[in-house]
Biopython code that builds the backbone (N, CA, C, O; Angstrom):
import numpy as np
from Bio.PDB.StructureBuilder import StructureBuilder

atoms = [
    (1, "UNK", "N", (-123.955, -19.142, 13.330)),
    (1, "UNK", "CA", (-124.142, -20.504, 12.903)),
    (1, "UNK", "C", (-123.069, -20.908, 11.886)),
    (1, "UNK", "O", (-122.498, -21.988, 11.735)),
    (2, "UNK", "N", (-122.958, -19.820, 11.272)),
    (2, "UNK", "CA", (-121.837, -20.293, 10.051)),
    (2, "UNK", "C", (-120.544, -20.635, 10.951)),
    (2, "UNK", "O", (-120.032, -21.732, 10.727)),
    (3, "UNK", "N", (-120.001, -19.889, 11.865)),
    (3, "UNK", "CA", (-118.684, -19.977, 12.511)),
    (3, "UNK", "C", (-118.803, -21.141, 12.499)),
    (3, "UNK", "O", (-118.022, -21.697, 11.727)),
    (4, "UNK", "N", (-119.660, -21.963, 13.195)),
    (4, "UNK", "CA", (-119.966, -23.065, 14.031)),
    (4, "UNK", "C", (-119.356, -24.493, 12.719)),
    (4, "UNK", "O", (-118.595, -25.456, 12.814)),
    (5, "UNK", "N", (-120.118, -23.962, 11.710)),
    (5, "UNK", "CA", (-119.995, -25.225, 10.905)),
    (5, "UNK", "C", (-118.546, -24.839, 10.159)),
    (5, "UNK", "O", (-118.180, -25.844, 9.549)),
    (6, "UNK", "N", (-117.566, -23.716, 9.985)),
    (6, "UNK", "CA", (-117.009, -23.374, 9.369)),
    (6, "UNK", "C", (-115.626, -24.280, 10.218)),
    (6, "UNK", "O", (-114.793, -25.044, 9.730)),
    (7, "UNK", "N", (-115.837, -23.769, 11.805)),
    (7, "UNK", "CA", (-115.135, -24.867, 12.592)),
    (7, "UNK", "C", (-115.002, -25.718, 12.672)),
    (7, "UNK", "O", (-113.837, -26.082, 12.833)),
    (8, "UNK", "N", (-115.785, -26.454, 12.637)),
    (8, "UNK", "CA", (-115.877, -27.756, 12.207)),
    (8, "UNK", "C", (-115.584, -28.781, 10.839)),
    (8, "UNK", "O", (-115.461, -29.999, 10.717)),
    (9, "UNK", "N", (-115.544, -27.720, 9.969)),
    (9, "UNK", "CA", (-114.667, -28.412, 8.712)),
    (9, "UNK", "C", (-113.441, -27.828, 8.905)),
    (9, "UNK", "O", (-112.705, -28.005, 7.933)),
    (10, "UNK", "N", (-112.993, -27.257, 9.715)),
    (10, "UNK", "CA", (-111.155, -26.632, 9.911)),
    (10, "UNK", "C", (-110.772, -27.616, 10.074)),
    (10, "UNK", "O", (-111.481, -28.280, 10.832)),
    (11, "UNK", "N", (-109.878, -28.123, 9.691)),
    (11, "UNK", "CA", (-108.812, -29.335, 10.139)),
    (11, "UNK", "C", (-106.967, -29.005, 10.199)),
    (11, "UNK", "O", (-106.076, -29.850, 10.286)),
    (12, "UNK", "N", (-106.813, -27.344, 10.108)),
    (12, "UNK", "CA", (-105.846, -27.198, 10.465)),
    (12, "UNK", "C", (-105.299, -27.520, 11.935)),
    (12, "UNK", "O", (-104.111, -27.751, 12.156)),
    (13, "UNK", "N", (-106.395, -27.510, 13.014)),
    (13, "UNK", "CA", (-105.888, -28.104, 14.126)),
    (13, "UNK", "C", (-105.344, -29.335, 14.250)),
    (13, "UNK", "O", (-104.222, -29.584, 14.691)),
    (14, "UNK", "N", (-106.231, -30.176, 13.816)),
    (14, "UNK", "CA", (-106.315, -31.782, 13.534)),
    (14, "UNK", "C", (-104.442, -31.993, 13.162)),
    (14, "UNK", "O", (-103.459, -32.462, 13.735)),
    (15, "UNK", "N", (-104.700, -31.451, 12.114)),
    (15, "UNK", "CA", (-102.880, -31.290, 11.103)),
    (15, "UNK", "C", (-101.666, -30.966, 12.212)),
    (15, "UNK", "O", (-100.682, -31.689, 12.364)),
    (16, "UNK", "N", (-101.889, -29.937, 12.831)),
    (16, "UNK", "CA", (-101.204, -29.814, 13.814)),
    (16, "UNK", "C", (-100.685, -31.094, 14.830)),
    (16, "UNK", "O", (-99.591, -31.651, 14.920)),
    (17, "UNK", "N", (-101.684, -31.253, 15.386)),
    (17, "UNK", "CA", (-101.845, -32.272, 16.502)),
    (17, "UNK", "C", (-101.286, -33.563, 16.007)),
    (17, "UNK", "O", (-100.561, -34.276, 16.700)),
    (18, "UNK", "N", (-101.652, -33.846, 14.766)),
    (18, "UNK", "CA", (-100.646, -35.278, 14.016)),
    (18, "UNK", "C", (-99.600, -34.886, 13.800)),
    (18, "UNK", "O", (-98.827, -35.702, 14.303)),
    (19, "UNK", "N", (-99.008, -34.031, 13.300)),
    (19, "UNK", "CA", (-97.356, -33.500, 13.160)),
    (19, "UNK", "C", (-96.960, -33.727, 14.696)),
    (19, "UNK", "O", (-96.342, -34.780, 14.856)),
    (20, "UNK", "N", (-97.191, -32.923, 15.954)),
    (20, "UNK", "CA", (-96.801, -32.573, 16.792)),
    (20, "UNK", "C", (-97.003, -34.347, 17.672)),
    (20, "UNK", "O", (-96.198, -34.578, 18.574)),
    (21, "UNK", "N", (-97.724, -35.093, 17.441)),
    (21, "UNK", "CA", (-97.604, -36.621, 17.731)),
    (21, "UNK", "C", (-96.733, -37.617, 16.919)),
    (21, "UNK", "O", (-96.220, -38.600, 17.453)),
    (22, "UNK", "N", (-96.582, -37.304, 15.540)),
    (22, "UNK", "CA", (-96.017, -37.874, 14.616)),
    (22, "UNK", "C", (-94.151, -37.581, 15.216)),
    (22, "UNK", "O", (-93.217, -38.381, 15.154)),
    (23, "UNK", "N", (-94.158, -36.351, 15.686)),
    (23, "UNK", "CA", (-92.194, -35.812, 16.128)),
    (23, "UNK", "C", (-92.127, -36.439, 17.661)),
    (23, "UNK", "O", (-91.034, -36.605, 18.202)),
    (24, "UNK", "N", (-93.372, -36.775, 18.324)),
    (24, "UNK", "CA", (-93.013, -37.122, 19.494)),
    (24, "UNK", "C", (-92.753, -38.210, 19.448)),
    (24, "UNK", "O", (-91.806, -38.439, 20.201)),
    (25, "UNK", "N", (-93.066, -38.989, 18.988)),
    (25, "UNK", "CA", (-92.657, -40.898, 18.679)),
    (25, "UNK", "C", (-91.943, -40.917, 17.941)),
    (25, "UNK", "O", (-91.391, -42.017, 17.905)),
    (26, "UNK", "N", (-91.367, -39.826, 16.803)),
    (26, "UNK", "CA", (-89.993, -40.290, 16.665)),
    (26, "UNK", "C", (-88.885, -39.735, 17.609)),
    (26, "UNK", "O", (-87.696, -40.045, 17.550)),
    (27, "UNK", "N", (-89.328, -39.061, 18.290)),
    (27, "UNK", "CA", (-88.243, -37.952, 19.318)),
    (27, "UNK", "C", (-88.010, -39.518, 20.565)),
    (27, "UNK", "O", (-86.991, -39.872, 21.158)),
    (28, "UNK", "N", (-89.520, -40.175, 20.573)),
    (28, "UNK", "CA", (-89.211, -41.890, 21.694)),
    (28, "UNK", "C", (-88.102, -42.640, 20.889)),
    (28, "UNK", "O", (-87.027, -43.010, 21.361)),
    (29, "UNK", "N", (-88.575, -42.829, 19.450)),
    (29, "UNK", "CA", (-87.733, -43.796, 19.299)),
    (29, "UNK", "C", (-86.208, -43.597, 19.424)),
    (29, "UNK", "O", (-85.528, -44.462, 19.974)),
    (30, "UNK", "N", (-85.754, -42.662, 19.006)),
    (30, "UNK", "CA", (-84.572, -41.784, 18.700)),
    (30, "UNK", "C", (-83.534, -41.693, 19.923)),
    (30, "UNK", "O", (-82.305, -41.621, 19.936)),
    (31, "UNK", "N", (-84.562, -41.724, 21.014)),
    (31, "UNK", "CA", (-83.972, -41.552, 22.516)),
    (31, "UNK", "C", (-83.807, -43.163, 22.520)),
    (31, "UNK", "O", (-82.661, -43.475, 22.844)),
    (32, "UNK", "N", (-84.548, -44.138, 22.279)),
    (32, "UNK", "CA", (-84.319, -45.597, 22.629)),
    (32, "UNK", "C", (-83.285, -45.979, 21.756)),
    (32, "UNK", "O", (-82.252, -46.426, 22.256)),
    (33, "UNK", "N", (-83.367, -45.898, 20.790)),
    (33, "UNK", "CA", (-82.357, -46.188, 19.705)),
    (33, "UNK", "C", (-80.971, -45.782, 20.119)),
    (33, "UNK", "O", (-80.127, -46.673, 20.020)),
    (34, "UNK", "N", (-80.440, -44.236, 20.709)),
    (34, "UNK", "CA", (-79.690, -43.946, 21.237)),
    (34, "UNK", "C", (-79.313, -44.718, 22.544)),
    (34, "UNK", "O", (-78.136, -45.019, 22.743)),
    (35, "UNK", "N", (-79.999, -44.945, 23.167)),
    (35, "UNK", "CA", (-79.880, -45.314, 24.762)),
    (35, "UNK", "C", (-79.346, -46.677, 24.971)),
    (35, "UNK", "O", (-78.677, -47.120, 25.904)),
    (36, "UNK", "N", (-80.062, -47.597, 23.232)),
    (36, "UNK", "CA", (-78.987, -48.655, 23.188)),
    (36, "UNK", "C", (-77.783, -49.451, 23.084)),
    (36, "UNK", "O", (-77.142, -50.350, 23.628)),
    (37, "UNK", "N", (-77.824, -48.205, 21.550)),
    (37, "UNK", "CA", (-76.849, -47.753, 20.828)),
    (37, "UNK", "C", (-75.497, -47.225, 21.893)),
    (37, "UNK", "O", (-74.310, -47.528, 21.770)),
    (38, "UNK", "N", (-75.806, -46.799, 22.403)),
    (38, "UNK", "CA", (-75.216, -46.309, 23.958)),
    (38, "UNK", "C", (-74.513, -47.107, 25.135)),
    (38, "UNK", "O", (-73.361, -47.074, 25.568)),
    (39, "UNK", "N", (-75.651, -47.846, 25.495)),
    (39, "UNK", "CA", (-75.121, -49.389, 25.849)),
    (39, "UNK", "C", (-74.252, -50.735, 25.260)),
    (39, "UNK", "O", (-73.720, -51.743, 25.724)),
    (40, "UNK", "N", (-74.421, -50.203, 24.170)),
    (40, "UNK", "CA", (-73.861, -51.737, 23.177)),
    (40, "UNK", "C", (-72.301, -50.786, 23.128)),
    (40, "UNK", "O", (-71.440, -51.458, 23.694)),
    (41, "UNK", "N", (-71.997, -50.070, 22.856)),
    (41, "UNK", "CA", (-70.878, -49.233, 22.813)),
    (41, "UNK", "C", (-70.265, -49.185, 24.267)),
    (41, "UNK", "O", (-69.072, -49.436, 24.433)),
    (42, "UNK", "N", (-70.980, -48.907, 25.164)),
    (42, "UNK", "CA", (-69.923, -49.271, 26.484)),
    (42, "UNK", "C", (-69.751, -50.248, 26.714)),
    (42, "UNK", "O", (-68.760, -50.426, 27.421)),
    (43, "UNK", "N", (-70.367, -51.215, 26.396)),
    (43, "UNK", "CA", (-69.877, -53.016, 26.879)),
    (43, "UNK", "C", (-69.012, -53.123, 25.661)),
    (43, "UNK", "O", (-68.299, -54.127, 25.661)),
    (44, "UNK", "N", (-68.916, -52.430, 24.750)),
    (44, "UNK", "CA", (-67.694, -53.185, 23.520)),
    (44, "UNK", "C", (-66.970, -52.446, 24.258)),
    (44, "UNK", "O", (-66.722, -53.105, 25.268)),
    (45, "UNK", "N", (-66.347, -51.140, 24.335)),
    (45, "UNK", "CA", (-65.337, -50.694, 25.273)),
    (45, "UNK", "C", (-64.768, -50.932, 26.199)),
    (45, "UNK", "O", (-63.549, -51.070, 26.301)),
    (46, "UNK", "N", (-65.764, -51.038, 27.212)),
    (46, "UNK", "CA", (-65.308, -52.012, 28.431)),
    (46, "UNK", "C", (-64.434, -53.207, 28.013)),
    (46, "UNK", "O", (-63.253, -53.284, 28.354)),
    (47, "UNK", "N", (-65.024, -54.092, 27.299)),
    (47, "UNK", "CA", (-64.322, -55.252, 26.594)),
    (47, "UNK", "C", (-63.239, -55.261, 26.519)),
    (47, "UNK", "O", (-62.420, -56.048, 26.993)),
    (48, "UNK", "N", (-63.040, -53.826, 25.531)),
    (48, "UNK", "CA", (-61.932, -54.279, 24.961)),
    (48, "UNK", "C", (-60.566, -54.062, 25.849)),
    (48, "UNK", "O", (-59.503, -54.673, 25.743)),
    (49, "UNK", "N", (-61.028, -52.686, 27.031)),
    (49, "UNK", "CA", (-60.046, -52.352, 28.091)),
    (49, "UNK", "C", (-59.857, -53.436, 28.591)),
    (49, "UNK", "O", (-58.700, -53.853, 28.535)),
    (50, "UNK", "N", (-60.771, -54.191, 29.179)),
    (50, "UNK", "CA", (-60.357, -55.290, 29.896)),
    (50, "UNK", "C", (-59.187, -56.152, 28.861)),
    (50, "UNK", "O", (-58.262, -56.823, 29.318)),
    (51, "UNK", "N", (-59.390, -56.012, 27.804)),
    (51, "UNK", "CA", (-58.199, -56.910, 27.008)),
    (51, "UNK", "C", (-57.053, -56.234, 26.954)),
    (51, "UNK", "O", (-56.010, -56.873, 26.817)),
    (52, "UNK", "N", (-57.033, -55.175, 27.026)),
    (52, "UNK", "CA", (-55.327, -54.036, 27.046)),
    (52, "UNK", "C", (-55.315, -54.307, 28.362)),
    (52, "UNK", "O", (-56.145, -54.145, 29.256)),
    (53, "UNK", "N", (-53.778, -54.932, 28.305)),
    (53, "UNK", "CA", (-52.810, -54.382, 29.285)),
    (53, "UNK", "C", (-51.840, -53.737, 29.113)),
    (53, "UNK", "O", (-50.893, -54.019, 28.379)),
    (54, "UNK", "N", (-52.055, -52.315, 30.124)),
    (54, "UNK", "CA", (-51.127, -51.384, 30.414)),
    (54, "UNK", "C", (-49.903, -51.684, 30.977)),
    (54, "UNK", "O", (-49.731, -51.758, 32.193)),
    (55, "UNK", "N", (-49.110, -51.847, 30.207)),
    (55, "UNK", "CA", (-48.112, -52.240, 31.659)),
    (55, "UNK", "C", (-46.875, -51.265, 31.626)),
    (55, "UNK", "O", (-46.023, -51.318, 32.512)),
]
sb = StructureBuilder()
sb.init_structure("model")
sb.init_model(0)
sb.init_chain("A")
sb.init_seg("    ")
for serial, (resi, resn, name, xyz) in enumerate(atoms, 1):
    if name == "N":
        sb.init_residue(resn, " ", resi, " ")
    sb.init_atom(name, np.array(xyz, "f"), 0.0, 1.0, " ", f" {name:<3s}", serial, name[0])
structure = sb.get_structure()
């Protein structure tokens, strides 16, 4: 019986499970942030090739 209630006030799992949710949404944002960041950088590039001419 004791296990029972002793488990039940553990909240080292709990702790876990918010860390390990807390790195996954920043691991989303991080990838979006990049992915834009990413995009906005090849259209300025592109840009600017299109403005050099090689000749």
């Amino acid at each position: 019986m004791n296990f029972i209630k002793n488990f039940i006030k553990d909240e080292d799992g709990v702790t876990a499970i918010e860390y390990a949710l807390l790195a996954a949404v920043i691991a989303v944002v991080m990838l979006v942030g990049a992915k834009a960041l990413g995009s906005g950088l090849s259209d300025s590039f592109t840009a600017l090739a299109a403005k050099i001419k090689i000749t």
